[in-house]
PDB file with one MODEL, atoms N, CA, C and O in Angstrom:
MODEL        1
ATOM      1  N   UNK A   1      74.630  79.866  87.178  1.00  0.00           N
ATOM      2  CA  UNK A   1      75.342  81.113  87.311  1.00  0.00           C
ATOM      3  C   UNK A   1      76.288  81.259  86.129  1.00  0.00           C
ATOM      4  O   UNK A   1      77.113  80.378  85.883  1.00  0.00           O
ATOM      5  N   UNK A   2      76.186  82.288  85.442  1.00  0.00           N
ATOM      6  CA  UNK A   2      77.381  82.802  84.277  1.00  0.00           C
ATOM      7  C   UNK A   2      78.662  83.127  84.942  1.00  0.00           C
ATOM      8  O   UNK A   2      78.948  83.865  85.884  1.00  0.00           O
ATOM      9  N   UNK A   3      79.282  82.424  84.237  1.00  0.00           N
ATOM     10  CA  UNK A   3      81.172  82.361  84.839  1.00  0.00           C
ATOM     11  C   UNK A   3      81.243  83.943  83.857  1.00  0.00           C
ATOM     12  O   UNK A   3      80.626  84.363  82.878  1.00  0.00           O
ATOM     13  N   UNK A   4      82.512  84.566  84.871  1.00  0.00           N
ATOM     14  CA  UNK A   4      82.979  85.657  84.375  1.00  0.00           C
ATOM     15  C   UNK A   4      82.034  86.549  84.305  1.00  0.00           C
ATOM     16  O   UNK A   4      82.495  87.460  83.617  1.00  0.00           O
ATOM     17  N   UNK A   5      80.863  86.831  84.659  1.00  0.00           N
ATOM     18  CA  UNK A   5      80.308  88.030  85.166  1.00  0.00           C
ATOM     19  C   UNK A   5      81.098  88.343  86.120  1.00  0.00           C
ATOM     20  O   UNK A   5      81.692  87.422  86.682  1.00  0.00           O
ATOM     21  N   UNK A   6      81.369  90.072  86.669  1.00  0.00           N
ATOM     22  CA  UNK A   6      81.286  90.829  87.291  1.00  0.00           C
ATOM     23  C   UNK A   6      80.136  91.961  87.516  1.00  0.00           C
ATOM     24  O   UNK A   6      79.527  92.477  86.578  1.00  0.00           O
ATOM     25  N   UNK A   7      79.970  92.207  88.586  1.00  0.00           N
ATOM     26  CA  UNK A   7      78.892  92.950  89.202  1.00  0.00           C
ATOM     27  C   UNK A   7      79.418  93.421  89.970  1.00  0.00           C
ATOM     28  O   UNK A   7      80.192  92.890  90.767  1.00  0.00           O
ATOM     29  N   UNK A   8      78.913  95.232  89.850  1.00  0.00           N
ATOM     30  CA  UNK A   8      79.556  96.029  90.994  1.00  0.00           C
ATOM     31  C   UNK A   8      78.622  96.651  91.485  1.00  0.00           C
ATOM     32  O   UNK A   8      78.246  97.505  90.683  1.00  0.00           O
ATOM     33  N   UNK A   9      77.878  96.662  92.677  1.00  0.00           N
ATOM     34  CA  UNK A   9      76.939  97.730  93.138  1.00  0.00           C
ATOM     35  C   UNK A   9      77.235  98.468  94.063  1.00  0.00           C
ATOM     36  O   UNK A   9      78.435  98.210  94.156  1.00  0.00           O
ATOM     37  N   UNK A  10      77.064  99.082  94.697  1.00  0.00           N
ATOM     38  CA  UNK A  10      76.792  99.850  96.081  1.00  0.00           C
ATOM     39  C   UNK A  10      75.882  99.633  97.216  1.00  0.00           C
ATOM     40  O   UNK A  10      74.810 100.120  96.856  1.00  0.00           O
ATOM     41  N   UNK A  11      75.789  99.272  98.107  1.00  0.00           N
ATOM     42  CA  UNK A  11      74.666  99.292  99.033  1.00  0.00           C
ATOM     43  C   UNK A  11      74.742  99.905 100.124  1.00  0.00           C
ATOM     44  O   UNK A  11      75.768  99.795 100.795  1.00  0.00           O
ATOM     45  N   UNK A  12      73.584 100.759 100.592  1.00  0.00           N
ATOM     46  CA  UNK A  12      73.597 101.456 102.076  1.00  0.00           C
ATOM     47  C   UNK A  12      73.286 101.002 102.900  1.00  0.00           C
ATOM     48  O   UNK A  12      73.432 101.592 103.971  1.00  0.00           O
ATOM     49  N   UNK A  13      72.535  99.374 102.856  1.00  0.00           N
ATOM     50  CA  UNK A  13      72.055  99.168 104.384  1.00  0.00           C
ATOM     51  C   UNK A  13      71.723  97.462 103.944  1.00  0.00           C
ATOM     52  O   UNK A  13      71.341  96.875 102.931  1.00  0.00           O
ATOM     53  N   UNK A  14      72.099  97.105 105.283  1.00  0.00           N
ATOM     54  CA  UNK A  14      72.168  95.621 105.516  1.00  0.00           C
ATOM     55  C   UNK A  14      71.058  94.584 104.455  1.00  0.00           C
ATOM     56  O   UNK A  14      71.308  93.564 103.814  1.00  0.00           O
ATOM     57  N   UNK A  15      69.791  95.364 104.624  1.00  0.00           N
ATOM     58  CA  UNK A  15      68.728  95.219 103.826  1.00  0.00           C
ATOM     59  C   UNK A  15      68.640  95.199 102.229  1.00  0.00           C
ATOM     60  O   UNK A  15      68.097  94.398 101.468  1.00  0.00           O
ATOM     61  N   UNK A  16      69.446  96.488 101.972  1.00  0.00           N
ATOM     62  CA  UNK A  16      70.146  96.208 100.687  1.00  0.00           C
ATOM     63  C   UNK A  16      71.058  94.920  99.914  1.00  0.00           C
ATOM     64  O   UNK A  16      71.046  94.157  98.948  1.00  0.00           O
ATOM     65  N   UNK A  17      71.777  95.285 101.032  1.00  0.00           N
ATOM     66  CA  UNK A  17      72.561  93.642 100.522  1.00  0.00           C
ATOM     67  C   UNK A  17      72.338  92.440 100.746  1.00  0.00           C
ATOM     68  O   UNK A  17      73.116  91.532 100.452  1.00  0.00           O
ATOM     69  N   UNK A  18      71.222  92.300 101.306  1.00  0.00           N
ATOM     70  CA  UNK A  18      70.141  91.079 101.716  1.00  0.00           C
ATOM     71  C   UNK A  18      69.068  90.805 100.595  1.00  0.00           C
ATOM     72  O   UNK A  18      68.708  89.681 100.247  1.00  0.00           O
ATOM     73  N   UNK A  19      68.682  91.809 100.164  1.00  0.00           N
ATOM     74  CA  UNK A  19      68.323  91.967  98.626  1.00  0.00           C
ATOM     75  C   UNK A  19      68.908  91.233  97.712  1.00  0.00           C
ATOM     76  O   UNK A  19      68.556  90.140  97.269  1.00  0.00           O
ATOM     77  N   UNK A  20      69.779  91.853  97.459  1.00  0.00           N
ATOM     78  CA  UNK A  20      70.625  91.544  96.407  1.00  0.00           C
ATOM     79  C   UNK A  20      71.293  90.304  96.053  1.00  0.00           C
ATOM     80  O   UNK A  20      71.492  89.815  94.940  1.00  0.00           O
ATOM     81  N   UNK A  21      71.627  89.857  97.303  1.00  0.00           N
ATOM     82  CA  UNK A  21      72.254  88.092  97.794  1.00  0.00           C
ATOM     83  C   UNK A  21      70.583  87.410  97.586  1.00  0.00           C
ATOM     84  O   UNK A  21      70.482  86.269  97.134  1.00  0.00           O
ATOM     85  N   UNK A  22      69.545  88.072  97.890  1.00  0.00           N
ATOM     86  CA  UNK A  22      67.990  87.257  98.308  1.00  0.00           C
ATOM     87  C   UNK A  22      67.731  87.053  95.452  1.00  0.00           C
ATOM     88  O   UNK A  22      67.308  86.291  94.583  1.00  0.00           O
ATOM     89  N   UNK A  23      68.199  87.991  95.581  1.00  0.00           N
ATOM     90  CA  UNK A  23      68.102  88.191  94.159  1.00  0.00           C
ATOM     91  C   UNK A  23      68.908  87.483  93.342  1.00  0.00           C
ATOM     92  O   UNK A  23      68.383  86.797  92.465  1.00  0.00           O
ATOM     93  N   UNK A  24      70.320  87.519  93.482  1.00  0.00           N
ATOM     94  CA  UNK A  24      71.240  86.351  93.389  1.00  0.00           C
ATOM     95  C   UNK A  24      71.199  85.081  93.551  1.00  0.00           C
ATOM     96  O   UNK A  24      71.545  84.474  92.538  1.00  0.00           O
ATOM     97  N   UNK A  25      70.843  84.277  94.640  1.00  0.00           N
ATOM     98  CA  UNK A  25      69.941  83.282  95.478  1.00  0.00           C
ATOM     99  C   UNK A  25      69.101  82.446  94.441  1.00  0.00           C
ATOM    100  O   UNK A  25      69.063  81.227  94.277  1.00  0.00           O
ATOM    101  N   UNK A  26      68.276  83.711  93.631  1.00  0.00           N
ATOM    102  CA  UNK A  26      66.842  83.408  92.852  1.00  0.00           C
ATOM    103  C   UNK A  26      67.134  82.622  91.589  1.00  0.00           C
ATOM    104  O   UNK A  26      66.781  81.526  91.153  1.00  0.00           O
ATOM    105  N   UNK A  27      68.326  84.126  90.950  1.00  0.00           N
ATOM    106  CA  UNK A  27      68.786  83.657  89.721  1.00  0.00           C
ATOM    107  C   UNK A  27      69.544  82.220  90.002  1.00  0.00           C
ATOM    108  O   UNK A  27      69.496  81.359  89.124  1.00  0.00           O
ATOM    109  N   UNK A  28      70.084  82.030  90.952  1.00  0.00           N
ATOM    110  CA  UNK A  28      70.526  80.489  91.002  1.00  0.00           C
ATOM    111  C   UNK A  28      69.880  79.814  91.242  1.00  0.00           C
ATOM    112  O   UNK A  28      70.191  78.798  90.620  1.00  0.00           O
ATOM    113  N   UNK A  29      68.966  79.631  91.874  1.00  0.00           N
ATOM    114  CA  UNK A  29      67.966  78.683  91.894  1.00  0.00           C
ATOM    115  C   UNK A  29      67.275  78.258  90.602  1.00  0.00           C
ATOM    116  O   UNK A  29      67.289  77.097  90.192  1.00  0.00           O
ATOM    117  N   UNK A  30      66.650  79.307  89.968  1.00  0.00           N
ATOM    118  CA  UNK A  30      66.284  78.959  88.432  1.00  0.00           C
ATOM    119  C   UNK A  30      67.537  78.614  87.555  1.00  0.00           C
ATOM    120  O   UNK A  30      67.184  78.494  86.381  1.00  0.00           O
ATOM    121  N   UNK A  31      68.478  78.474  87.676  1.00  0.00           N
ATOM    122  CA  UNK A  31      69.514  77.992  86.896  1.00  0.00           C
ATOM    123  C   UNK A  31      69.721  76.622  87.250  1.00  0.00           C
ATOM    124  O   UNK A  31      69.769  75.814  86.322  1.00  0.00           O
ATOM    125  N   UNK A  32      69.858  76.201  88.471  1.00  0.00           N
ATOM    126  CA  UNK A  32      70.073  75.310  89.361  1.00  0.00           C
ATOM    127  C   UNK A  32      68.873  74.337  88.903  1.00  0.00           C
ATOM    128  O   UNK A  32      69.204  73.269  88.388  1.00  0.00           O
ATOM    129  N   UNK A  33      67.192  74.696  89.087  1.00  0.00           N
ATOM    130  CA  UNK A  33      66.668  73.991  88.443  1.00  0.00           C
ATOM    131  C   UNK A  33      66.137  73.359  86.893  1.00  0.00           C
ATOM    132  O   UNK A  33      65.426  72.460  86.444  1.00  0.00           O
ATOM    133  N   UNK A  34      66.965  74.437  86.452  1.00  0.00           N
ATOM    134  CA  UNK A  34      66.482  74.183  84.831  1.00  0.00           C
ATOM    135  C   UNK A  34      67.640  72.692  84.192  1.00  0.00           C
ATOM    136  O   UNK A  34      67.389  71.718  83.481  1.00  0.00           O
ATOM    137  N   UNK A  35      69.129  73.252  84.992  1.00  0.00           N
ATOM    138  CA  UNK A  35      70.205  72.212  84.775  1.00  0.00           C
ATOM    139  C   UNK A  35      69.227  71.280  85.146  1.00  0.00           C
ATOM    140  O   UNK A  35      68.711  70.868  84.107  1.00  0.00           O
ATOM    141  N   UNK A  36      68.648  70.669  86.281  1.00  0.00           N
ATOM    142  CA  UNK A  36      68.243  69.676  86.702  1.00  0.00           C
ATOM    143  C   UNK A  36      66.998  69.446  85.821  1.00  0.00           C
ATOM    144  O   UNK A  36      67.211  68.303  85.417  1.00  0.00           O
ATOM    145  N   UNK A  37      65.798  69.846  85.264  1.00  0.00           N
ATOM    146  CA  UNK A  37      65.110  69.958  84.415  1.00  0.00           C
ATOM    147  C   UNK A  37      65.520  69.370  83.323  1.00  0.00           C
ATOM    148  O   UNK A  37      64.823  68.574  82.694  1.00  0.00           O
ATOM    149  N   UNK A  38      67.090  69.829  82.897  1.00  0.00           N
ATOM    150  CA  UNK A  38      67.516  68.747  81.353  1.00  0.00           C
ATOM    151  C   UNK A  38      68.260  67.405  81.842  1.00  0.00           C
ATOM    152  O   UNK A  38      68.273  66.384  81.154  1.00  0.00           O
ATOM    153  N   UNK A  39      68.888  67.515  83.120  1.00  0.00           N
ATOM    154  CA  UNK A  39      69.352  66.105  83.480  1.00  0.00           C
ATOM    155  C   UNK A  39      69.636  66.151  84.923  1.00  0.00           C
ATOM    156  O   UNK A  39      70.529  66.655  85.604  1.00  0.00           O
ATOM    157  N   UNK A  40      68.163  65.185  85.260  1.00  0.00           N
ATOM    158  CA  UNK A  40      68.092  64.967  86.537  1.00  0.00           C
ATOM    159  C   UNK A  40      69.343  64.083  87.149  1.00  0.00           C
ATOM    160  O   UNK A  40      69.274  62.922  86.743  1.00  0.00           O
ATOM    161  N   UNK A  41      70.453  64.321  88.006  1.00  0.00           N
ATOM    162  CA  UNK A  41      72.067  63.924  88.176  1.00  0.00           C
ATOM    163  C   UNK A  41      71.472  64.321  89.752  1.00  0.00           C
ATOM    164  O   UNK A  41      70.495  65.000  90.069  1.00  0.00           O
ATOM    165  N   UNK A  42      72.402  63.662  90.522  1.00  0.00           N
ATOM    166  CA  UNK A  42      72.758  63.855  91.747  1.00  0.00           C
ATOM    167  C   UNK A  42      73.499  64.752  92.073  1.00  0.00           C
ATOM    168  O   UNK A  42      73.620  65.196  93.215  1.00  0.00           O
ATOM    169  N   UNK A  43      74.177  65.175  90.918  1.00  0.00           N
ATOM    170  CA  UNK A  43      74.918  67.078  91.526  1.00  0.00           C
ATOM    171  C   UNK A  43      73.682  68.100  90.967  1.00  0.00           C
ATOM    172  O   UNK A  43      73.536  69.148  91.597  1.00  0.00           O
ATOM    173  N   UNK A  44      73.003  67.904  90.092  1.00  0.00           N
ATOM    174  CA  UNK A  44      72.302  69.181  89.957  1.00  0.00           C
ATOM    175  C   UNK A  44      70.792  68.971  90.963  1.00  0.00           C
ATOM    176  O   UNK A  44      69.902  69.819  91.024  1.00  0.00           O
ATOM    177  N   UNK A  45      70.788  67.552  91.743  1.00  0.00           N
ATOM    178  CA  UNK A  45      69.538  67.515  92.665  1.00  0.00           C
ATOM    179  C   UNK A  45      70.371  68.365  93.818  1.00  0.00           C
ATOM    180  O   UNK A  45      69.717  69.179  94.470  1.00  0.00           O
ATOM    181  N   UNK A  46      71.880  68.202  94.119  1.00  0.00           N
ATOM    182  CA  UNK A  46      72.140  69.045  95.040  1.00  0.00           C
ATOM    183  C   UNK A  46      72.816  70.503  94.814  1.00  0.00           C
ATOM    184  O   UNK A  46      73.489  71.018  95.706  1.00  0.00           O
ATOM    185  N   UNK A  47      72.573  71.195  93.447  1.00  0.00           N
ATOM    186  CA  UNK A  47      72.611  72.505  93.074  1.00  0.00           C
ATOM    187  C   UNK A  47      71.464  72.810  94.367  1.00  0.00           C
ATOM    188  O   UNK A  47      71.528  73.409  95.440  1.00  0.00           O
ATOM    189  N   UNK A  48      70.017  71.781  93.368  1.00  0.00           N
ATOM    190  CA  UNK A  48      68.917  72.863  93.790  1.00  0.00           C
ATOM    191  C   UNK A  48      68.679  72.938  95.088  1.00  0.00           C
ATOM    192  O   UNK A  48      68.233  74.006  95.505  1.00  0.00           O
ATOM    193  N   UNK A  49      68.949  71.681  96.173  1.00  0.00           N
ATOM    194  CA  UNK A  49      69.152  71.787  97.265  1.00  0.00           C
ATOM    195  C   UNK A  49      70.102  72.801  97.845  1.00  0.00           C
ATOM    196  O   UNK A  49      69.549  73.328  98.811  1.00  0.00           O
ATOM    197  N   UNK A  50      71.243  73.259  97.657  1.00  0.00           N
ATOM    198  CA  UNK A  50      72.177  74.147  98.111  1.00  0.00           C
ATOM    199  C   UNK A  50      71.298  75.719  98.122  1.00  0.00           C
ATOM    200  O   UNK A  50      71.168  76.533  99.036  1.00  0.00           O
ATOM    201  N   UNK A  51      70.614  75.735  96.245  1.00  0.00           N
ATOM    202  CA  UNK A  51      70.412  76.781  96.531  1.00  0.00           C
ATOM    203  C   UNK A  51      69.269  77.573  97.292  1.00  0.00           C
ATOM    204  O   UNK A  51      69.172  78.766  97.577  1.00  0.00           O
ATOM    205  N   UNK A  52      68.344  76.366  97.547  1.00  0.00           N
ATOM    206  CA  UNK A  52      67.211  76.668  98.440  1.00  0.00           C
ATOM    207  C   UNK A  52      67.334  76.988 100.126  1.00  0.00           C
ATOM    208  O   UNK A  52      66.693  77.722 100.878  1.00  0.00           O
ATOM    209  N   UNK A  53      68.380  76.145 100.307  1.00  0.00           N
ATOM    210  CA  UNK A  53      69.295  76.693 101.938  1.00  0.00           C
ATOM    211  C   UNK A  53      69.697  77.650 101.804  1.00  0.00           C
ATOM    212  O   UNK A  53      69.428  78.359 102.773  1.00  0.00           O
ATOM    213  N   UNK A  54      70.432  78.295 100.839  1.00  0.00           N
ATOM    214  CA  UNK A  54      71.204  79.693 100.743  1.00  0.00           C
ATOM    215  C   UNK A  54      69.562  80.810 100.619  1.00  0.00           C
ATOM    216  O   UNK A  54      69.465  81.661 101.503  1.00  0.00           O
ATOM    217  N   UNK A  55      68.720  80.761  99.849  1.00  0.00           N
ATOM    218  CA  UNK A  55      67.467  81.360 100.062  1.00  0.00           C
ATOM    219  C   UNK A  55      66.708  81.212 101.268  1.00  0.00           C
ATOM    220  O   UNK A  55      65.830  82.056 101.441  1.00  0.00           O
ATOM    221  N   UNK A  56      66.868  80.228 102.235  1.00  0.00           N
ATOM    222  CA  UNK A  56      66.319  80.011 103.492  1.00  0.00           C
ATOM    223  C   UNK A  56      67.247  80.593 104.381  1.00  0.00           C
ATOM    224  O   UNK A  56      66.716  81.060 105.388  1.00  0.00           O
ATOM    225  N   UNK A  57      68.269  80.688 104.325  1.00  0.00           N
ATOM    226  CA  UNK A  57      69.039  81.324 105.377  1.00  0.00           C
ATOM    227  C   UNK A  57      69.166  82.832 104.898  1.00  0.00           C
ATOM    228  O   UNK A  57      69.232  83.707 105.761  1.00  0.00           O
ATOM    229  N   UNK A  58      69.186  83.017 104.150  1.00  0.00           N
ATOM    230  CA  UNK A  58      68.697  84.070 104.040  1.00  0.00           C
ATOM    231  C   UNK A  58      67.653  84.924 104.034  1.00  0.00           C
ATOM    232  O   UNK A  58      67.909  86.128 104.072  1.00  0.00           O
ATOM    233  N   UNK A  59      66.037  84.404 103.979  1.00  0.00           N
ATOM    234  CA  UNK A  59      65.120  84.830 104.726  1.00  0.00           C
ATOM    235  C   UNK A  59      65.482  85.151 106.209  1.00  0.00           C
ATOM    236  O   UNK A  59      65.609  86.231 106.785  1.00  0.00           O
ATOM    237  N   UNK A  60      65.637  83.578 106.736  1.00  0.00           N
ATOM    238  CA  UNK A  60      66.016  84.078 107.971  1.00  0.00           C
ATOM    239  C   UNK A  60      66.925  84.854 108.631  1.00  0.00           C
ATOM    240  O   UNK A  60      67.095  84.525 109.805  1.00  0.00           O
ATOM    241  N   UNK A  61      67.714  86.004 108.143  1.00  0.00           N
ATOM    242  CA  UNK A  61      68.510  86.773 108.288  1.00  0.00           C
ATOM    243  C   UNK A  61      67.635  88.063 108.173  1.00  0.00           C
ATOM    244  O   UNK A  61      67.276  88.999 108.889  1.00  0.00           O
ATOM    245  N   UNK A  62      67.497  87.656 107.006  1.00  0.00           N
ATOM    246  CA  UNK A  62      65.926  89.219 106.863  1.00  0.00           C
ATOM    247  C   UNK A  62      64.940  89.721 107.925  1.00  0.00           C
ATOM    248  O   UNK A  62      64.492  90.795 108.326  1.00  0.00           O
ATOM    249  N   UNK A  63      64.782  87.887 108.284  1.00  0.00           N
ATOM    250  CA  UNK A  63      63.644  88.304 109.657  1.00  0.00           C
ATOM    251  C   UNK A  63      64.026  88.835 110.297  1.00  0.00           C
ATOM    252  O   UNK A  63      63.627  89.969 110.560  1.00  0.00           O
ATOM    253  N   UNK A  64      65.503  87.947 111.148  1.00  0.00           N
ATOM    254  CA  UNK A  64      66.133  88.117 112.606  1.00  0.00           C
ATOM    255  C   UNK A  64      66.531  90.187 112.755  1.00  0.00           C
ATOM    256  O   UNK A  64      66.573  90.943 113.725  1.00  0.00           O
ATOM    257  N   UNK A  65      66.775  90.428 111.037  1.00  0.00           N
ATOM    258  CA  UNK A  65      67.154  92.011 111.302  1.00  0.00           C
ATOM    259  C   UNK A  65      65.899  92.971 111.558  1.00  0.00           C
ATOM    260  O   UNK A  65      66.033  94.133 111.942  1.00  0.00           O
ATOM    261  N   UNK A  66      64.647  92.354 111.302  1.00  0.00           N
ATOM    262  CA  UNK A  66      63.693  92.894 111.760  1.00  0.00           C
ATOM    263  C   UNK A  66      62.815  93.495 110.683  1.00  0.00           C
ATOM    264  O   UNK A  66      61.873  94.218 111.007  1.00  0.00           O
ATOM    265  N   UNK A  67      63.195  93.116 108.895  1.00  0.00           N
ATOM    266  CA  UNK A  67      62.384  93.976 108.088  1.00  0.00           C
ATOM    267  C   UNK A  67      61.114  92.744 107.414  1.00  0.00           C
ATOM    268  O   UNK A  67      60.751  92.754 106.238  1.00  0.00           O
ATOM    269  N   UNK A  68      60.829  92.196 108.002  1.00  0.00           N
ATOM    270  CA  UNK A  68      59.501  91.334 107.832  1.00  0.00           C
ATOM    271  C   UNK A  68      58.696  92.026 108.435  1.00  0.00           C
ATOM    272  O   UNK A  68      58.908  92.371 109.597  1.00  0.00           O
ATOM    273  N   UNK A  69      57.430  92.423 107.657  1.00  0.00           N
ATOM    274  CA  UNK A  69      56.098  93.542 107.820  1.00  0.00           C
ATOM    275  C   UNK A  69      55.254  92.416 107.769  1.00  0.00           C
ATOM    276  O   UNK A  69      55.278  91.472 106.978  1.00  0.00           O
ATOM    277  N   UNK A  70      54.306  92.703 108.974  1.00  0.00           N
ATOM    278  CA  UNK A  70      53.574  91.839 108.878  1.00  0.00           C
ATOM    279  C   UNK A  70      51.782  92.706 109.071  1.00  0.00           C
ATOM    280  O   UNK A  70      50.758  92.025 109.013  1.00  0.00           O
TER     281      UNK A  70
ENDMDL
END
């Protein structure tokens, strides 16, 4: 994650901002694993772990609100 970004959006609906956290989530994860990619460390094995729970709980939030099409 880049220190000192700010980001300002708007969102209308729960789904939106489930998005956006689900998009956020992503970009950390690929950050999370690339650190670990140049030096496999026990804090960046538990970046990528953190950030794969924060993407799993957040699916499951997506589901529980009901916008999984199946």
């Amino acid at each position: 994650m880049t220190s000192g970004t700010i980001v300002i959006t708007t969102v209308d609906s729960l789904e939106d901002v489930l998005g956006l956290d689900f998009s956020t989530a992503c970009s950390e994860l690929a950050e999370a694993r690339l650190q670990q990619t140049c030096k496999d460390t026990p804090g960046n094995r538990a970046a990528v772990t953190e950030a794969r729970g924060r993407i799993d709980a957040l699916l499951d939030m997506y589901a529980a609100a009901g916008y999984l099409r199946c």
